[in-house]
C-alpha positions in Angstrom: -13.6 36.0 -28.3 -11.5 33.0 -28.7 -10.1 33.1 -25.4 -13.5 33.3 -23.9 -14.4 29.9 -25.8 -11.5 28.5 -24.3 -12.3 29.3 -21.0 -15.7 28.4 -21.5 -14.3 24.9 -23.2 -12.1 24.2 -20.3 -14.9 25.3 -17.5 -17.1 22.8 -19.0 -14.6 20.1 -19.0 -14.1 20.6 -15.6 -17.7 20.2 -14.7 -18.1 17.2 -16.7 -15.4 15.5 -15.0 -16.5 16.7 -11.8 -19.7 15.4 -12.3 -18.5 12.1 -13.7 -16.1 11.7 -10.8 -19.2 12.4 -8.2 -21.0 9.3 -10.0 -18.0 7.1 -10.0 -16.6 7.5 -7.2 -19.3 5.4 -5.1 -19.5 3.1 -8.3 -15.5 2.3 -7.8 -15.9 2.1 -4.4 -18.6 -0.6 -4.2 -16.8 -2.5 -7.4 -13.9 -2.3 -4.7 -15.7 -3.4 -1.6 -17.9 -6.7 -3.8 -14.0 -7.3 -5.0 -13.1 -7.6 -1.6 -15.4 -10.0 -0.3 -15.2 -12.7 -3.5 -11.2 -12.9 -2.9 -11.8 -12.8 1.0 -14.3 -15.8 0.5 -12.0 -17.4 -1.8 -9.4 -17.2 0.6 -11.5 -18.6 3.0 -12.9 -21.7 1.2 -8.9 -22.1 0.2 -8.0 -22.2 4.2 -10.7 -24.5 4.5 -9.9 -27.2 2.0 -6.0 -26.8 3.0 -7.2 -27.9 6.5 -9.4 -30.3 5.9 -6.8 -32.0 3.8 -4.4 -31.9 7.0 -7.0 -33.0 9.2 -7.6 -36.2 6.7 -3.9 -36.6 6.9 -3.6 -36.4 10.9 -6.3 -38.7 11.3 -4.6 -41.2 8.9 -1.8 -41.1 10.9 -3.3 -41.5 13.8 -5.0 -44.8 12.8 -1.5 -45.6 11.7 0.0 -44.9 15.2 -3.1 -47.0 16.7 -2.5 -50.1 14.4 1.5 -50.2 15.1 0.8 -49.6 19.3 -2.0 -52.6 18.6 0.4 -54.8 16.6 3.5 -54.0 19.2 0.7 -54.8 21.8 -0.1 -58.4 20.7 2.2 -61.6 21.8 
């Protein structure tokens, strides 16, 4: 009789965690994916501000370049 409880204990579990797996799974996988897309658009608005920092700094230096090749230029 006690064994029969067990079994029936442990069958139970199983379906339980079955069950709870089968409701998870596309829970985790969608936590997953949204997790995915915030550090992806992170990363992008990182890239973004890295360049446009370079792109400040090129075009300093190119007005730098333009004021020496003016200065060099005048008598």
């Amino acid at each position: 009789m006690e064994a029969l409880r067990e079994e029936d204990v442990l069958r139970l579990e199983e379906e339980i965690l079955q069950k709870l797996e089968e409701r998870l799974t596309p829970i985790m996988h969608q936590v997953a994916l949204d997790t995915a897309k915030t550090v992806m658009h992170e990363l992008r608005l990182d890239i973004l501000s890295h360049l446009s920092r370079h792109e400040d700094s090129i075009s300093r230096l190119r007005k730098s370049e333009a004021a020496v090749n003016q200065i060099r230029r005048t008598p």
